[in-house]
C-alpha positions as CSV (number, residue, x, y, z in Angstrom):
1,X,-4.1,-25.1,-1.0
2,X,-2.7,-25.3,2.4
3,X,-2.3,-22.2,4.5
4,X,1.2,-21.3,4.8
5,X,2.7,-21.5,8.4
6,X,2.8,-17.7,10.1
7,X,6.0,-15.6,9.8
8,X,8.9,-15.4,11.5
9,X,9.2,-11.8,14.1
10,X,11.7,-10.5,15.8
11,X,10.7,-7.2,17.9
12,X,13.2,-5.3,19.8
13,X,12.7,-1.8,22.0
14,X,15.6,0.1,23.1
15,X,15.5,3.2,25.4
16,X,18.1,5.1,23.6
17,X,20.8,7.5,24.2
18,X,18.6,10.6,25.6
19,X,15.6,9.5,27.5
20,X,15.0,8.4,30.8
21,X,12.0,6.7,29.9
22,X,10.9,4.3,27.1
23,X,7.3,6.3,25.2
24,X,7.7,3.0,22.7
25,X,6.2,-0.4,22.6
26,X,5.8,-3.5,20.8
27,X,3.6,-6.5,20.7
28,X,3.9,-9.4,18.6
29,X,2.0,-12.8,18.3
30,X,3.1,-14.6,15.6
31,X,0.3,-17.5,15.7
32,X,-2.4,-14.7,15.6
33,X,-0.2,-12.7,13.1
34,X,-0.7,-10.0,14.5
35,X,2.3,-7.1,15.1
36,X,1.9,-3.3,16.5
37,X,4.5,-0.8,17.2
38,X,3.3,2.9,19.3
39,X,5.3,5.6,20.0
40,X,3.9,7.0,22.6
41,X,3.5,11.1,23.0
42,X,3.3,12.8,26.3
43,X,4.7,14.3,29.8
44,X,5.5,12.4,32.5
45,X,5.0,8.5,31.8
46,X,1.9,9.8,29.9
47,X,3.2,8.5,26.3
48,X,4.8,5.3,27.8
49,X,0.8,4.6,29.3
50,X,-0.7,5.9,26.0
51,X,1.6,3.6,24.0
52,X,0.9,0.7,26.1
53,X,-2.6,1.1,26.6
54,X,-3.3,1.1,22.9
55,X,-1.6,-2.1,22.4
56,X,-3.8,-3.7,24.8
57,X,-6.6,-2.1,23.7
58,X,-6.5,-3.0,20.1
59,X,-5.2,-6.8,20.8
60,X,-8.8,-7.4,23.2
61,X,-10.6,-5.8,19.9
62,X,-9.4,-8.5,17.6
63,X,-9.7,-11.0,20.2
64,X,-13.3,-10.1,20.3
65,X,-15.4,-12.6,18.5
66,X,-16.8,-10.9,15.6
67,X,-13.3,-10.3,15.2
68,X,-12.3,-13.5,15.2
69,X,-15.0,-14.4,12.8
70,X,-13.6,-11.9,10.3
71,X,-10.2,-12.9,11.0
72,X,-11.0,-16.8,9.8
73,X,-13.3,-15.8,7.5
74,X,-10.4,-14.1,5.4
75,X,-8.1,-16.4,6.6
76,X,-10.6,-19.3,4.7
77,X,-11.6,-17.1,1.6
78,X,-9.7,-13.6,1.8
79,X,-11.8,-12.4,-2.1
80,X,-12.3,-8.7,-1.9
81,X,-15.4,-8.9,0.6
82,X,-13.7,-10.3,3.6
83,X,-10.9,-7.8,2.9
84,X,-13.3,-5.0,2.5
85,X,-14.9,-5.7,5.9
86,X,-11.9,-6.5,7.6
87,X,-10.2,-3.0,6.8
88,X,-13.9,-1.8,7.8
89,X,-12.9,-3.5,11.2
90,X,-9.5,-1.9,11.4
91,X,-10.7,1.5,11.0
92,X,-13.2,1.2,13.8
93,X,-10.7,-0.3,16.5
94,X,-8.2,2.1,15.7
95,X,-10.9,4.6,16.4
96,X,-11.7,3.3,19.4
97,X,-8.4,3.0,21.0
98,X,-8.5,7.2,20.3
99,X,-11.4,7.5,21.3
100,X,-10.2,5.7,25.0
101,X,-6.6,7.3,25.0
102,X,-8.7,10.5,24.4
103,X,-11.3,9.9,27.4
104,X,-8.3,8.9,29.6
105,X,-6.5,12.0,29.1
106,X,-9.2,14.1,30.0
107,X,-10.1,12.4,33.3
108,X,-6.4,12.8,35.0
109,X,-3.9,15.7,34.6
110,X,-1.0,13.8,34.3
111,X,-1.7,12.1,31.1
112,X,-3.1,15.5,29.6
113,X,-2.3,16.0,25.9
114,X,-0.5,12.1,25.6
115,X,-1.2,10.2,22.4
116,X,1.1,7.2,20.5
117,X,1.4,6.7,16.8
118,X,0.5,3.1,15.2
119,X,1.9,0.8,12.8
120,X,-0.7,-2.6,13.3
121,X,0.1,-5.2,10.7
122,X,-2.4,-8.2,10.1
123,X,-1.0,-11.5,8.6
124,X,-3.3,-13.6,7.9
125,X,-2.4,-16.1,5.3
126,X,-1.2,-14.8,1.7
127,X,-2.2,-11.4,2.7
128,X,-0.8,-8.7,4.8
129,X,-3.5,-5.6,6.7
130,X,-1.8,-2.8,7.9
131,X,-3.1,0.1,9.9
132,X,-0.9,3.6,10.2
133,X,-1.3,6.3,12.3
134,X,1.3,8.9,12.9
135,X,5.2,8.8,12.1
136,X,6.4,5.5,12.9
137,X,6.6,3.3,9.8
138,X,6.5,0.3,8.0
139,X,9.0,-1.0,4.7
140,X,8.5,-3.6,2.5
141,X,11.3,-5.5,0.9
142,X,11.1,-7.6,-1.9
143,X,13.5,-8.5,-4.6
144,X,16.6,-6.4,-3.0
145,X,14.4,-3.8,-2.9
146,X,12.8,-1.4,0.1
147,X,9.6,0.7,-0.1
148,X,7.7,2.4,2.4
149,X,4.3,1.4,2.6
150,X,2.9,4.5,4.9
151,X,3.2,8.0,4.7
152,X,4.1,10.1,7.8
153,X,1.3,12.2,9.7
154,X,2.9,15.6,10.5
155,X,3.3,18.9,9.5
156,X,6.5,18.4,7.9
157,X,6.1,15.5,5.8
158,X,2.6,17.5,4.4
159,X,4.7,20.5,3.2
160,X,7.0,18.1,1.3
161,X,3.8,16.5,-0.3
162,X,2.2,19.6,-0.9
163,X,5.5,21.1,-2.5
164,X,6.2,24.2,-0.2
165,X,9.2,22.9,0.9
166,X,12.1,20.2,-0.2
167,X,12.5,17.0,2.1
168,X,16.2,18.4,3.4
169,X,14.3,22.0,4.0
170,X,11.8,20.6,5.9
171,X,14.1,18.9,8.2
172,X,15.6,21.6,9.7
173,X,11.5,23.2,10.4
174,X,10.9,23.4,14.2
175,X,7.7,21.7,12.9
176,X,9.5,18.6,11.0
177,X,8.1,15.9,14.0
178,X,5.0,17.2,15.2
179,X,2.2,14.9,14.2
180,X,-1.1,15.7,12.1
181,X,-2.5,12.9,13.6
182,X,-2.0,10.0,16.4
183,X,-4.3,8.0,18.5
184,X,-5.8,10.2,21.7
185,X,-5.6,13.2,20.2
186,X,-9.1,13.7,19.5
187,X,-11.5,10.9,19.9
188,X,-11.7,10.0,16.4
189,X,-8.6,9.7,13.6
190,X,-8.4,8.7,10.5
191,X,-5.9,5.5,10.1
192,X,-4.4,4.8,6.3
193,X,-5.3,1.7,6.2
194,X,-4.2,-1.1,3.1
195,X,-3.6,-4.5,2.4
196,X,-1.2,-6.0,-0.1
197,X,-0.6,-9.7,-1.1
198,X,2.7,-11.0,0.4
199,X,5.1,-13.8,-1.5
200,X,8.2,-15.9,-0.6
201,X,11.2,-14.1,0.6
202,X,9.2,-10.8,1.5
203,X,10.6,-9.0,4.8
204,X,8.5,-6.4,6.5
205,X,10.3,-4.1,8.8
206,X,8.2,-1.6,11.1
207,X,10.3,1.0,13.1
208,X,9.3,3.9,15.4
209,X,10.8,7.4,14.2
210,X,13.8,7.4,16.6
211,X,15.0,4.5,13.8
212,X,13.3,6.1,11.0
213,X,14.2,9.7,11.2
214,X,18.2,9.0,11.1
215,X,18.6,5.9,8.8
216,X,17.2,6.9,4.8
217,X,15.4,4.2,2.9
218,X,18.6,3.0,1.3
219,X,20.1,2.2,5.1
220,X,17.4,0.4,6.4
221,X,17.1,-1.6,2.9
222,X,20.9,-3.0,3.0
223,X,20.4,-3.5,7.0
224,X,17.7,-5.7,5.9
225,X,19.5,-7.3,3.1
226,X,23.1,-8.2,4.3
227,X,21.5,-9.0,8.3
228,X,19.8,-12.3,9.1
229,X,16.0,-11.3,10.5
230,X,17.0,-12.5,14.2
231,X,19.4,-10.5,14.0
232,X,18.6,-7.0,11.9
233,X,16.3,-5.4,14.6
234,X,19.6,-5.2,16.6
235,X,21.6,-3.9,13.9
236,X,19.1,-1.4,12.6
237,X,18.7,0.2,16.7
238,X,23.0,-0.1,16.7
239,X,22.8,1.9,13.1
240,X,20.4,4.4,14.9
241,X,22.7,5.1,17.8
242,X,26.1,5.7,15.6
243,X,23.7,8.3,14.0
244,X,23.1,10.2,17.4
245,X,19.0,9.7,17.4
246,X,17.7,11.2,20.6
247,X,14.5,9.3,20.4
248,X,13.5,5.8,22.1
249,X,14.0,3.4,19.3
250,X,12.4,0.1,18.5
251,X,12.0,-2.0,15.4
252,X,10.3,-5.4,14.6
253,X,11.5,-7.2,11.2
254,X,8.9,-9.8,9.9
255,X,10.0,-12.7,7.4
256,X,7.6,-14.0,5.1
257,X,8.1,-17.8,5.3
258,X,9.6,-19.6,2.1
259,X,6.5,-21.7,2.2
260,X,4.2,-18.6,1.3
261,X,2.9,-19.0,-2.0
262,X,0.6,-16.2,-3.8
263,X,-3.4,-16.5,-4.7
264,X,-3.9,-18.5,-7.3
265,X,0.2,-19.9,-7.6
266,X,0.7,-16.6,-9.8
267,X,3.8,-14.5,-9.2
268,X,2.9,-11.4,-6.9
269,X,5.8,-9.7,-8.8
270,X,4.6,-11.4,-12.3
271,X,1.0,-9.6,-11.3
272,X,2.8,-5.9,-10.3
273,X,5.2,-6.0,-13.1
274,X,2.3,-6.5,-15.7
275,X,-0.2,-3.9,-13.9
276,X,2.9,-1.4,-13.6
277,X,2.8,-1.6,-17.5
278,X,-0.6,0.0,-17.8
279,X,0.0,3.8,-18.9
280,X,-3.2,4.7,-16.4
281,X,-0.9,3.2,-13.8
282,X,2.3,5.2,-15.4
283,X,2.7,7.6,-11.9
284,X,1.5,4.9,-9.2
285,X,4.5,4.3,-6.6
286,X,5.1,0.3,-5.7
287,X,2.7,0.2,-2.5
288,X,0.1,2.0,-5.1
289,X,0.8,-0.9,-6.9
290,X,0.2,-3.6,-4.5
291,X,-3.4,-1.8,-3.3
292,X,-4.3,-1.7,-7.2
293,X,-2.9,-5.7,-8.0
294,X,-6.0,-6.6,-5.1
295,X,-8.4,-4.6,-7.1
296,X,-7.7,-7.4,-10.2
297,X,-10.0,-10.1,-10.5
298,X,-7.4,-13.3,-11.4
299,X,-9.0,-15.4,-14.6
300,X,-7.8,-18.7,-16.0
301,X,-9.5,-19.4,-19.2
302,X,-9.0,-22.2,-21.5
303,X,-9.1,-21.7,-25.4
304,X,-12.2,-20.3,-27.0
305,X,-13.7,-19.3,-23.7
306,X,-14.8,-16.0,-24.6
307,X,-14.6,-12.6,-22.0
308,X,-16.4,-10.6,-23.8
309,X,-18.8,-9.6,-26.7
310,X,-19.1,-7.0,-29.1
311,X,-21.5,-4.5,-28.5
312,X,-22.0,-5.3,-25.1
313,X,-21.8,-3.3,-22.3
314,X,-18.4,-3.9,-20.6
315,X,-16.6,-1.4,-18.2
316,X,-13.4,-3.4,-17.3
317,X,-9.6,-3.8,-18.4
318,X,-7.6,-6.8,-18.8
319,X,-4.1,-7.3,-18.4
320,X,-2.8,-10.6,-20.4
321,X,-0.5,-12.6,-17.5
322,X,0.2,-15.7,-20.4
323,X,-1.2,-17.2,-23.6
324,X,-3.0,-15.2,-26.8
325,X,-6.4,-13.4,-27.0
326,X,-7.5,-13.0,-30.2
327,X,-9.8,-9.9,-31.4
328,X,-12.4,-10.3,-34.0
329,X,-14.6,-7.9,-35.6
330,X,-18.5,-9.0,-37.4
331,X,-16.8,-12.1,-37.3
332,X,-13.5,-11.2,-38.9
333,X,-10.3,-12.1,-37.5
334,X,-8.0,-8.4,-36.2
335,X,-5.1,-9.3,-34.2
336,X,-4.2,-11.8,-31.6
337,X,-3.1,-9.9,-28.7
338,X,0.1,-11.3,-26.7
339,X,1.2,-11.2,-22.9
340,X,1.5,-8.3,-21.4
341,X,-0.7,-6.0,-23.4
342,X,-3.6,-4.6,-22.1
343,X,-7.3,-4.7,-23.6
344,X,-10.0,-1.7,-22.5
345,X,-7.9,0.5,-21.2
346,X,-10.1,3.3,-21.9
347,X,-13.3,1.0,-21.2
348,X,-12.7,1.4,-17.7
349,X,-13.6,4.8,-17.8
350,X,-16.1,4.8,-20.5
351,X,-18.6,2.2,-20.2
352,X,-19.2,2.1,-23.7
353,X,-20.2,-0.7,-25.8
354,X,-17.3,-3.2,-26.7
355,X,-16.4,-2.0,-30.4
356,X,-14.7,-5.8,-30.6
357,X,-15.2,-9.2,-29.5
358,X,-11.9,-11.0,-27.0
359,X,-11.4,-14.6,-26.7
360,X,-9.3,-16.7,-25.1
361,X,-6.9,-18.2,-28.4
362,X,-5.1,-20.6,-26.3
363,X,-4.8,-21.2,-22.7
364,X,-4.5,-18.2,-20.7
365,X,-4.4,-15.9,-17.6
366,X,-5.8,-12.7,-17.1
367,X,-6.1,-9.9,-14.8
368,X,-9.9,-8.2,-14.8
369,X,-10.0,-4.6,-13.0
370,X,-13.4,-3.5,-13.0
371,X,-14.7,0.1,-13.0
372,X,-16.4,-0.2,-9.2
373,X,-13.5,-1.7,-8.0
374,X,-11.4,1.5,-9.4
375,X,-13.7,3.7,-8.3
376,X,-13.5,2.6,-4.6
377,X,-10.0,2.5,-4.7
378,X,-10.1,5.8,-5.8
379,X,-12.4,7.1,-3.2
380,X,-10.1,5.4,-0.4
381,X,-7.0,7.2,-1.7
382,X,-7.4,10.7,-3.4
383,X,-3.7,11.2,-3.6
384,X,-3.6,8.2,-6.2
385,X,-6.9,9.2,-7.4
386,X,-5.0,12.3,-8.5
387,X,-1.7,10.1,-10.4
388,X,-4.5,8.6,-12.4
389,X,-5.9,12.0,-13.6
390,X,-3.2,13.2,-14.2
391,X,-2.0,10.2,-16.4
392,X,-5.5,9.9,-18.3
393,X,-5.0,13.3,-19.3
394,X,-1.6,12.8,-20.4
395,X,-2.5,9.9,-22.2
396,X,-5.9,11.7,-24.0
397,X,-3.6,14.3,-24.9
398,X,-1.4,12.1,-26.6
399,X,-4.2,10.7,-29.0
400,X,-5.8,14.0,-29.7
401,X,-2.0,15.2,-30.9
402,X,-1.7,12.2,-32.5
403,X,-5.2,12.2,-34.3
404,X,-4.8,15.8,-35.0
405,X,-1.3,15.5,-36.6
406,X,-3.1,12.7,-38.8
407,X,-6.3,14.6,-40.1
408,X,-3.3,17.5,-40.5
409,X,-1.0,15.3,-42.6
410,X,-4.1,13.6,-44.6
411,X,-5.3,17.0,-46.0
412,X,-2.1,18.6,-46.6
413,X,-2.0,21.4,-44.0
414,X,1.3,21.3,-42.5
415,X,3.9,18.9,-41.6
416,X,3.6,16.5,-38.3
417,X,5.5,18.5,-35.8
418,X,5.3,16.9,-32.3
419,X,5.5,19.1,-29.5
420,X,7.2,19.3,-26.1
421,X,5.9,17.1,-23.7
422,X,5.5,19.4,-21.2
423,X,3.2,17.6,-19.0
424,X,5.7,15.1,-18.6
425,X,7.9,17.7,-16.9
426,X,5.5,18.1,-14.3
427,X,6.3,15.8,-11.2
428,X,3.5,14.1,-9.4
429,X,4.0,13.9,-5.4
């Protein structure tokens, strides 16, 4: 398979209606694929140097050679170990560039206290790397519709998450924009860092929060959608400015090339749509989604080709993409099970010994989620670590009601009432 040609970027800065200086700045190499956006933090031209300086600083870290290495090595083979390594690698620039902005600030007086925020985004064929730090952010839109793929870094944002306050309360806090974390702060930070698989007709639009903090998600989505990419950074710092921002504002739009095809010719949205269907995955938002889909191990299996055995040891779930798997038993025939069903859901957890056999019936295609790769996911993001709890007790509840109300019913005791589902009126942040 060919790799597909790099995407299209259009980055544009504006000084605004407010400031006398631009703090913001933007880099983009499309060849490279490689795309940052800083707004910078600090007195004087302290955030415009801090904001700057970080650019340059990260771009000579992935022209580095071991950088380089990595950066063809994924751009040959990207399985899950060049990824791995690769976010490794993000983390440790983006810890360095604090780590200088930090050292800098220290040494002269006048660039006391600056910092920047982050968005670095990482092309490199099917797959997209992206690095956040602070309040600037980066959207996702595919198939008419927009997500954000980071979470903002400051005070205000954390008592939304943690519940103490409603989004439109936290607003109007004289602590709604100060950061949590940004690079130069202290001399180490800890970037959110994810990738995601990208797929014809994607659009990735990264904005600093003087765009962000006026236009909602909805706005920036039909910018996106009714605007040609040349043309939508324009329109989304125009938008910004009939909303009054006070802030520099700046905004790169990247377009996925209609060439792009995914991994393995599979729809990314086929692949998301079927994982979404998986009650463990019942709370995960859509960019949860696209970290879990590069946890799946993609299987093409011809008929009879068998997955696995029972009574062996087996801790992984499958999602069926196409074609039957059939489920025997000692040899005897249980049920063939059909697209879109899901087989060891529970064995993911468990571990246990498989209580069936699964073979492929016909030709098919599988996704395989195994319990290490959950389990590092997990440890990456605790905040989806928690959606999963909380759906695997909703879903153990569910059986024991269900096998109580049948051991109930059998003997006689009392009608099958089913209760409230008061769990499900619990909303997970």
């Amino acid at each position: 398979m060919s790799p597909p040609p790099p995407p299209t970027a259009h980055a544009l800065t504006d000084i605004g209606l407010t400031r006398t200086n631009n703090e913001d700045a933007v880099h983009t190499d499309e060849q490279a694929g490689i795309y940052i956006l800083c707004d910078g933090v600090g007195g004087h031209n302290a955030g415009e140097y801090a904001s700057a300086k970080t650019i340059e600083i990260i771009t000579q870290a992935l022209a580095a050679n071991d950088a380089k290495k990595l950066l063809e090595e994924n751009r040959k083979s990207p399985g899950l170990k060049p990824r791995h390594e690769l976010k490794s690698l993000l983390l440790k620039i983006v810890n360095e560039a604090s780590k200088q902005i930090n050292e800098e600030s220290k040494k002269d007086p006048k660039k006391m206290g600056m910092a920047t925020t982050l968005e670095l985004l990482l092309v490199i064929g099917r797959h997209a790397f992206l690095a956040h730090v602070g309040d600037s952010r980066t959207y996702l839109t595919r198939k008419e519709e927009t997500h954000p793929m980071t979470d903002d870094h400051t005070v205000g944002m954390d008592f939304v998450r943690s519940g103490q306050a409603t989004l439109e309360n936290a607003k109007k806090s004289p602590y709604w924009n100060v950061l949590t974390r940004a690079i130069g702060t202290h001399p180490q930070v800890k970037a959110d860092v994810r990738d995601f698989e990208l797929t014809t007709g994607d659009t990735i639009t990264m904005a600093s929060d003087g765009v962000s903090d006026v236009l909602d998600n909805k706005e920036i989505s039909s910018t996106i959608k009714a605007t040609e990419p040349k043309d939508a950074t324009k329109k989304l710092i125009e938008l910004a400015k009939s909303k009054k921002s006070k802030d520099n504002l700046s905004a790169i739009v990247i377009e996925i090339d209609e060439k792009t095809e995914s991994v393995a010719n599979v729809s990314v949205i086929k692949k998301i749509e079927a994982i979404s269907k998986v009650s463990l995955f019942r709370y995960c938002s859509y960019p949860d989604l696209t970290m879990l889909m590069n946890r799946f191990e993609y299987q093409k299996l011809n008929p009879n080709d068998d997955i696995c055995m029972e009574g062996t040891i087996s801790d992984a779930l499958y999602v069926i993409l196409s074609g039957e798997i059939h489920v025997d038993k000692k040899g005897v025939g249980i049920t063939d099970r059909k697209p879109g069903e899901v087989i060891g859901e529970m064995g993911v957890l468990e571990g246990l010994p498989r209580s069936a056999s699964l073979r492929a019936k016909t030709n098919a295609e599988l996704l395989k989620l195994s319990r290490d790769q959950l389990v590092s996911l997990l440890k990456e993001d605790q905040r989806l670590a928690v959606r999963l709890l909380w759906a695997l007790c909703q879903e153990q509840s569910s059986r024991l009601r269900s096998t109580t109300e049948s051991l109930m019913q059998n003997k006689g005791v009392i009608p099958a009432v089913t209760p409230p589902d008061f769990l499900g009126e619990i909303t997970i942040p």
